[in-house]
N, C-alpha and C positions, 0 to 999 in steps of 0.2 A: 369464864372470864370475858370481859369486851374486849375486842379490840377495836382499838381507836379508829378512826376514818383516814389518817394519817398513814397508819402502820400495813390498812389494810391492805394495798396495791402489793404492795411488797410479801406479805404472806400469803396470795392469793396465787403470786407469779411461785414461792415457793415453799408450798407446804410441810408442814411437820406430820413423817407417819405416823407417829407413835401415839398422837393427840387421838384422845376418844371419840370427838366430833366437831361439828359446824356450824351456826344455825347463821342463815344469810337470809334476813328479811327487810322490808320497803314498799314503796308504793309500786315503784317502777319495774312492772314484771321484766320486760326484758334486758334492763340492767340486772337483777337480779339471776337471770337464766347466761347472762354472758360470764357472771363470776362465778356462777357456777361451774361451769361447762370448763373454764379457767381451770378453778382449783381440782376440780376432777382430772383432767388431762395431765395436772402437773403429778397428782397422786398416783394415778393407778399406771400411768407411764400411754405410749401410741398403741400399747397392744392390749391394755388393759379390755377394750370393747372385747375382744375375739376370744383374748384368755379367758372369758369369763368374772373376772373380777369386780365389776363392778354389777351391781344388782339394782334397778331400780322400778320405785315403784310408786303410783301417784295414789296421793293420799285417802280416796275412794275407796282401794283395796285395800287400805290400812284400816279403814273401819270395818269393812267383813270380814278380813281375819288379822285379830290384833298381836297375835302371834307373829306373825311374818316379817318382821323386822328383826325379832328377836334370832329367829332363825336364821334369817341372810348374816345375821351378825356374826353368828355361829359358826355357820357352814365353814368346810376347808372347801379350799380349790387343790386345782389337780397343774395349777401352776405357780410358779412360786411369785412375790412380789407382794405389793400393799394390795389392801383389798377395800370397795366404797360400796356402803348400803345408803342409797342415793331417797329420798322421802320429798317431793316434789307439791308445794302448794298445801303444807300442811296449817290446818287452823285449829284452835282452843280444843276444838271435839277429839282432835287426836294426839293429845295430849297426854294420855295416860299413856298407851303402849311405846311412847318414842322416850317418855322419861322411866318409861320402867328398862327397857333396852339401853340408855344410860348409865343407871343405875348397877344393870347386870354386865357392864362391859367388862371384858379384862384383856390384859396384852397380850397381843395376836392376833384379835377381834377385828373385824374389820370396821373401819372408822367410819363414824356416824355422820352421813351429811342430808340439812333440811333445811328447806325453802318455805320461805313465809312470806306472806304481806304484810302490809301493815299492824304492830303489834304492840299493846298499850303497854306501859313499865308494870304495870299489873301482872301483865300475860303470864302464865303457868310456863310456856316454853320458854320463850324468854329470859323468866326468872333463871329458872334449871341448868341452862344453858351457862349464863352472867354467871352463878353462884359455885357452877363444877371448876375444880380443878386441874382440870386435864383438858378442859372443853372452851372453844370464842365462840361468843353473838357478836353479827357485828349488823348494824343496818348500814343500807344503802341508799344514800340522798341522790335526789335529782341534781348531782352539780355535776358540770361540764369536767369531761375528763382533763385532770395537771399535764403539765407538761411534760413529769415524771411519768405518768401513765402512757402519756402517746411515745416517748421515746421507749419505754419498753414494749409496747406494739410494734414499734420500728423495727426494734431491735429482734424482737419474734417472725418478724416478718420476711428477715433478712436484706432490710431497708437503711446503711449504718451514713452513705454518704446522704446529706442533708442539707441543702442552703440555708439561711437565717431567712430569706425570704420564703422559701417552703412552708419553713417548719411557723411560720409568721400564720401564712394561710391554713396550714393543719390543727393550728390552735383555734384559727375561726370557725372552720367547718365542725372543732367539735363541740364549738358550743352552738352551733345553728343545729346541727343533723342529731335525732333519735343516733344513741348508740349502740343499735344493730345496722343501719342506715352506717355509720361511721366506721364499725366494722368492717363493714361490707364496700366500705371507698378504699378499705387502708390493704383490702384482701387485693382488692383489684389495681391499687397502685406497686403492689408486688409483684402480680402476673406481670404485670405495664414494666415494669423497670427488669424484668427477668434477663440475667446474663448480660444487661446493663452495667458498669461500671460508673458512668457519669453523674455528677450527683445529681439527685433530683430539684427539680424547679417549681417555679408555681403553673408552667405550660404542663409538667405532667399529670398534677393534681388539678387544672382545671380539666384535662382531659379525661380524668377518672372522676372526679366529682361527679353528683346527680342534677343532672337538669335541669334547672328552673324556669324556662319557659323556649317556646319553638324559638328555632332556630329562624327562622323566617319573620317572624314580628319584632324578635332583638335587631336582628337586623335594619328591619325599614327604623327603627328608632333611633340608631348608629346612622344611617343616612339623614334622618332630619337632624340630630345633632350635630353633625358635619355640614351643614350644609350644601349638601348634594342635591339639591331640589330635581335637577334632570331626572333622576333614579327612581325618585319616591314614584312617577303613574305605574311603570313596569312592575313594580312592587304589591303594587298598591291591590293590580288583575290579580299577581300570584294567591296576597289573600283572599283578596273575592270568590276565587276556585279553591279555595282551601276550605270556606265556610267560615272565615273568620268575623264575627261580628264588632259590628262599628262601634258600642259600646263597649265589649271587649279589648277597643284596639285604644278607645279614647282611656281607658283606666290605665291599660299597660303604658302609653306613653305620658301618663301624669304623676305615675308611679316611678318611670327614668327620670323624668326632669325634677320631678320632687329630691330623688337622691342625689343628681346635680347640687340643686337649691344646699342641700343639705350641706354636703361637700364642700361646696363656695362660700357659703356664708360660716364656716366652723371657724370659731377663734382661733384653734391652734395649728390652722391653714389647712388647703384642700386634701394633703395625703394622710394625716389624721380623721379628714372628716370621713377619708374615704373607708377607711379601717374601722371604722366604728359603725358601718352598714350592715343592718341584718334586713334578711341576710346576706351573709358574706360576698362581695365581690373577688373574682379570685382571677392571676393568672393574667393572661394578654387583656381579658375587658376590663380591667382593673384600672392597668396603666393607659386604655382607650378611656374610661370615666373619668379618666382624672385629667387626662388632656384636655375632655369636653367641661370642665369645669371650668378648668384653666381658661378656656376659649371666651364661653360665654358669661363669667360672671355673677355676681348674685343678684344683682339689677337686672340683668335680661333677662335670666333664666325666672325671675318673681313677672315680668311681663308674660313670658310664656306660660307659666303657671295660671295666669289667668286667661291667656287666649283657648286654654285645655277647658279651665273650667267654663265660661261661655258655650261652648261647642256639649260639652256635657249636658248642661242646661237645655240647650237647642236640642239634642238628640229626646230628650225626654221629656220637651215640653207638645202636649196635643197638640199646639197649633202651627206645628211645623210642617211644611209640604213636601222643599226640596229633599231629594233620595239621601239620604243618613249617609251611606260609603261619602258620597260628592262633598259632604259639608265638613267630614272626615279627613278627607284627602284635603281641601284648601285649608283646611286649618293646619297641616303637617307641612304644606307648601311653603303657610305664611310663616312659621316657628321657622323652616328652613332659610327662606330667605331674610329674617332678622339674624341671626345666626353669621349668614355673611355680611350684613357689615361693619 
């Protein structure tokens, strides 16, 4: 039988034993290895690994011996519970033995689960799978985890209190971040809030979020922003000892004031425009972007846009002499001081 894309979230969080098997394919292997890893854990239970219950085996050794499925399907344990004969990146070749293991299922068996990629409506497994009565295909598209999804992450995660502003920003991050990357924000906003009570904010989740670029170059770019001209030379040494290069620093700071530009100029005002940046702004530089919108406008920040690109020009054209950092630095001077006033 299929199951729908709709349905799937929900049967993955909680399995049916009795069902003969699974077959979860797509493009996206590690989507596919996180539903997995899901629906197993829901099946065979936290001790299922230790008990023994769960068998798996990648589909290489399903070709030398095409027995061996049938047998893990077979086998008892020596503990009682559901039990998962696990088939990992199986394609057309291995086809026979997983639908004759199908075929030979019966109740008490331990339930069939196997990972595919990409699989045409042709596919043999597929078909088998779609066609059994007792048995889901389901594929897995690359879309951004629902809403429904990340509150049941939440809620697995032991993460229940939530702000609307939060959970605003956890819808961004899952559509910018790989979702093992997303996992792995939503693991560590869990340690992050452990024995917490408070709800979470978007200061937590930028603080577990991943990185998108040093700390030291956001910075000097939040000081030309601001207008802080005094700040920018001290700044300016620390990247020079950092090894930061000058066309480096002229992208990164064309890449801020573009998302400014962006921001300031969106019809349906600067806190829409700022929500709609990928990727996602989150968190304290958020409500920092948006104030620097506010500040300068879409007419200055379109002058700035060109004093960047000029200097751009100049860094890369041969016939330039003065030192690249110096012409660097006056350009972030001048952006600062229009800025003020």
């Amino acid at each position: 039988m299929k199951l729908s894309a709709r349905d799937a979230p929900g049967y993955f969080a909680r399995p049916e034993a009795a069902r003969t098997g699974l077959l979860i394919y797509g493009a996206d292997a590690m989507r596919i290895a996180l539903r997995r890893a899901e629906v197993i854990a829901a099946l065979a239970g936290p001790n299922g690994e230790e008990e023994m219950r769960i068998t798996r085996m990648p589909a290489g050794e399903l070709r030398k011996d095409p027995a061996r499925l049938n047998d893990a399907v077979k086998a008892a344990s020596f503990f009682p519970g559901p039990r998962v004969a696990f088939v990992e990146d199986a394609t057309e070749a291995m086809a026979a033995p997983i639908l004759a293991a199908l075929a030979d299922w019966r109740e008490g068996d331990a339930q069939i689960i196997v990972t595919a990629g990409q699989l045409k409506p042709t596919s043999k497994l597929r078909k088998a799978f779609e066609a059994h009565k007792n048995a889901y295909a389901v594929a897995i598209y690359d879309d951004p985890p629902s809403r429904a999804e990340i509150e049941a992450m939440l809620t697995s995660s032991g993460l229940k209190n939530i702000g609307p502003e939060a959970m605003r920003d956890l819808n961004d991050l899952g559509r910018a971040l790989d979702p093992g990357d997303f996992r792995q924000t939503m693991d560590k906003l869990s340690l992050y809030k452990l024995n917490d009570d408070t709800p979470v904010t978007p200061d937590d989740i930028a603080a577990c979020a991943p990185a998108s670029v040093e700390a030291d170059l956001d910075d000097v770019l939040h000081i030309v922003a601001e207008a802080r001209s005094g700040e920018i030379g001290p700044m300016m040494k620390r990247l020079r000892a950092q090894g930061v290069q000058p066309v480096g620093l002229v992208i990164a700071a064309s890449r801020h004031f573009r998302t400014l530009y962006t921001a300031a100029s969106d019809p349906g005002g600067i806190s829409q425009g700022i929500s709609r940046m990928r990727p996602p702004v989150f968190g304290p530089r958020r409500d920092r972007m948006q104030r620097q919108a506010q500040s300068w406008g879409a007419a200055n920040l379109e002058v700035a846009l060109g004093v960047l690109t000029e200097t751009d020009l100049a860094l890369r054209s041969a016939a330039q002499t003065a030192p690249h950092m110096a012409l660097v630095e006056r350009a972030l001077i001048r952006l600062a001081m229009l800025a003020a006033r």
